[in-house]
C-alpha positions in Angstrom: 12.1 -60.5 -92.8 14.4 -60.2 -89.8 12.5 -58.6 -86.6 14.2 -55.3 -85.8 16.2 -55.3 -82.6 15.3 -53.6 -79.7 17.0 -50.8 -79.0 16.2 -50.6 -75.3 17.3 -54.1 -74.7 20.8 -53.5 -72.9 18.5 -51.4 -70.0 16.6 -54.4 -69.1 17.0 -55.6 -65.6 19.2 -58.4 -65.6 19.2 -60.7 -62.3 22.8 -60.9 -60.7 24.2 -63.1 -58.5 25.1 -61.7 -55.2 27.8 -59.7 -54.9 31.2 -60.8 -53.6 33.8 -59.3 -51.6 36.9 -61.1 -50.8 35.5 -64.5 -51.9 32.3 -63.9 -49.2 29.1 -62.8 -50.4 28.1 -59.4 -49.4 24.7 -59.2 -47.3 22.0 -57.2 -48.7 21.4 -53.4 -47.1 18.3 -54.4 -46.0 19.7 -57.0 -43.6 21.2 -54.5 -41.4 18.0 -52.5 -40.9 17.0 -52.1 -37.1 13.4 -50.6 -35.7 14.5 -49.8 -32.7 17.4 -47.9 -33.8 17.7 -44.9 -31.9 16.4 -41.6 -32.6 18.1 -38.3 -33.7 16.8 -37.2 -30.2 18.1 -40.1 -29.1 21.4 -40.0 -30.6 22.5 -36.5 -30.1 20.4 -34.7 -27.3 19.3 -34.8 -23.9 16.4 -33.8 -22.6 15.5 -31.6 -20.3 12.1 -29.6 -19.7 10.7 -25.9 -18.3 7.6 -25.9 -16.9 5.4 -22.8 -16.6 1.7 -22.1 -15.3 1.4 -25.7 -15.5 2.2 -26.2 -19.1 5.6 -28.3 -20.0 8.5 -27.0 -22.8 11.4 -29.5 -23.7 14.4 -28.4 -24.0 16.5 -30.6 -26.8 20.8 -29.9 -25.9 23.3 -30.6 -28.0 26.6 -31.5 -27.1 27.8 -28.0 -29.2 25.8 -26.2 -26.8 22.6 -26.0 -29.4 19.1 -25.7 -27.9 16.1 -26.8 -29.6 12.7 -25.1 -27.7 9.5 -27.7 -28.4 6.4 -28.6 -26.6 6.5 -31.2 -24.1 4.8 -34.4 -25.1 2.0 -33.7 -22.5 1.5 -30.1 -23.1 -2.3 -28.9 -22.9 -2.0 -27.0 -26.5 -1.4 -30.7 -28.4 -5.0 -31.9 -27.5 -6.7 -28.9 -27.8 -5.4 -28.6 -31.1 -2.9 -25.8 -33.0 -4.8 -23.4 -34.5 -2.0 -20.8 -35.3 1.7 -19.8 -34.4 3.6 -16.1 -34.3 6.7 -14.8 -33.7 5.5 -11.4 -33.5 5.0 -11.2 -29.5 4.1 -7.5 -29.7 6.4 -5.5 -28.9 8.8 -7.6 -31.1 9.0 -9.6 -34.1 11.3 -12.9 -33.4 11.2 -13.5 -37.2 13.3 -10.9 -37.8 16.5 -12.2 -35.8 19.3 -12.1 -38.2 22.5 -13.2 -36.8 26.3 -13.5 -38.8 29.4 -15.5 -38.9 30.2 -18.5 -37.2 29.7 -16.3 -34.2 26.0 -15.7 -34.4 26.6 -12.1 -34.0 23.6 -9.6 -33.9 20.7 -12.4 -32.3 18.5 -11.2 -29.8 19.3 -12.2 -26.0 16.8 -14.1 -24.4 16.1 -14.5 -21.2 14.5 -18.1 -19.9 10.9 -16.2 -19.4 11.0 -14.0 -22.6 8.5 -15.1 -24.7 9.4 -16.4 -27.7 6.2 -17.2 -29.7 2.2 -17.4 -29.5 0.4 -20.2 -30.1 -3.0 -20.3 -30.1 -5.4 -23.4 -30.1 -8.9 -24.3 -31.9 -10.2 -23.7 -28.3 -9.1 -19.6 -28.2 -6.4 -20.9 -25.8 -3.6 -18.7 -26.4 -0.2 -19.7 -25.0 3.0 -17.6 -24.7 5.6 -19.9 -25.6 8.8 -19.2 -23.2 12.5 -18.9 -24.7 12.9 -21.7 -21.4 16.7 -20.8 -21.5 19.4 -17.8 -21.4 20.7 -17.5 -24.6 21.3 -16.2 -28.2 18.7 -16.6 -30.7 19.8 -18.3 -33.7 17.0 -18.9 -35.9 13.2 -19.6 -35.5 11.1 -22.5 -37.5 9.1 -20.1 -39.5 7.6 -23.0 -41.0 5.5 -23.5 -38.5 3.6 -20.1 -39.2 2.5 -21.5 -42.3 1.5 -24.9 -41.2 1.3 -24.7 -37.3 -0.3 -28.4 -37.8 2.9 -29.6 -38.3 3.6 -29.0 -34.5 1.5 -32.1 -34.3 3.0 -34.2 -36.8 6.1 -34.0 -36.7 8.2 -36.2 -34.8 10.1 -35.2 -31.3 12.7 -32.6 -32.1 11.3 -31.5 -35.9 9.3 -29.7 -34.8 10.9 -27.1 -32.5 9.8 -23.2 -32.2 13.6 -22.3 -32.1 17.5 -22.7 -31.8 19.3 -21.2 -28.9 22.9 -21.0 -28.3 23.8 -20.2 -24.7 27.3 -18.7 -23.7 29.4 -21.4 -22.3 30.3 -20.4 -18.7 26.1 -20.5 -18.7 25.5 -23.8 -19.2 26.0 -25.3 -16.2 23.5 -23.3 -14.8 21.0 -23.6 -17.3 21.2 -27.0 -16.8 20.4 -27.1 -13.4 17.7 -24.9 -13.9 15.6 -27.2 -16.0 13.8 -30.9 -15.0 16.1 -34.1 -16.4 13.7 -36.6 -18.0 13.6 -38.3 -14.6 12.8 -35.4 -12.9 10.1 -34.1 -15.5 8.2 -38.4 -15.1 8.1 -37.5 -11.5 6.5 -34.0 -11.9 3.8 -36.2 -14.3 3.3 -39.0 -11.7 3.1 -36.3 -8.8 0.4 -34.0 -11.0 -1.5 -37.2 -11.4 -1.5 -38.1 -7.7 -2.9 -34.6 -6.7 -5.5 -34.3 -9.4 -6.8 -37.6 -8.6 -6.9 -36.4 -5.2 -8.6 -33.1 -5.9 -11.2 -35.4 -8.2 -11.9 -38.0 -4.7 -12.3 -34.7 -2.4 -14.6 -33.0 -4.9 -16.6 -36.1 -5.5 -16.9 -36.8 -1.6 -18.1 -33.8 -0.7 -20.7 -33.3 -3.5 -21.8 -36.8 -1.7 -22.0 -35.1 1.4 -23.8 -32.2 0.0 -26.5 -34.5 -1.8 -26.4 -36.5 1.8 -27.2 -33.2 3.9 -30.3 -32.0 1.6 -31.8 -35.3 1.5 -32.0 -35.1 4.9 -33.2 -31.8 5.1 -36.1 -32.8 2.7 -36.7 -35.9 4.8 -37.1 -33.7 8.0 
């Protein structure tokens, strides 16, 4: 008795023989891949930071003007830990920014010190999070009230607080106004410098304290 064919048989992988263009054989995609190819950040944005009372905001800009507002890489709240996010600052619910047409009409106006979110931390740390720029409020990452862990998992620029669009005759200004990446590694190695400082003079003069009642207890 014959054996019944297999109707799945014509969906089998089949080998093929590299493909051909032209005569030449076509590479496979995998060839072109590249590890250090750069970033979104990278590709589109330049970065520029805010700092206030000592804690650091980027600022990711778009050529069209479009500002992502994210915590600085060495911001204080990342190792403490993100316990929670908000946009309802009080007086104030950012969440609720509804804006229409290509325009953006109807989004609040921010100013660079407004605050624009709070974060808190696992240590009771609670940081008002600074709009860092003059500008329209497009939309907030309400993800992030959800799942304010994702603030530290997600790679630079995914995880942003929100979108700002500044009026154009204002960018020049704003971007005066805020530390180039050069300017914001020099703020680190200078912050450095002076704690390290403030470390040596505390340590020498609890030395020179220790010295002084030893001696006291000697005499």
């Amino acid at each position: 008795m014959a054996a019944t064919a297999d109707p799945l048989e014509p969906f089998y992988f089949e080998h093929e023989e590299q493909q051909r263009i032209c005569g030449k054989p076509v590479s496979p995609i995998t060839d072109g891949f590249d590890a250090n190819y750069p970033s979104v950040v990278d590709r589109f944005f330049t970065r520029f930071y805010y700092i206030r009372a000592n804690a650091a905001y980027q600022v990711l800009y778009h050529s069209n003007r479009i500002c992502l507002i994210c915590l600085a890489p060495t911001h204080p709240a990342l190792a403490q830990g993100i316990a929670s996010l908000s946009f309802d600052v009080g007086n104030v619910d950012r969440s609720q920014n509804v804006v229409k047409g290509k325009a953006k009409k109807g989004g609040m106006i921010l100013q660079a010190d407004s605050t624009l979110a709070l974060l808190t931390t696992e240590t009771g740390q609670i940081y008002k999070i600074p709009s860092c720029i003059r500008g329209k409020l497009v939309e907030v990452n309400a993800a992030l009230v959800a799942e304010p862990k994702l603030l530290e998992q997600l790679p630079e620029g995914a995880g942003y607080f929100a979108i700002l669009l500044p009026k154009i005759e204002n960018c020049d200004l704003i971007r005066e106004s805020l530390l180039t990446q050069e300017q914001y590694e020099e703020h680190l190695k200078a912050t450095q410098e002076q704690n390290t400082e403030q470390l040596k003079t505390s340590t020498e003069q609890k030395e020179e304290h220790l010295k002084t009642n030893e001696e006291m207890l000697i005499t």
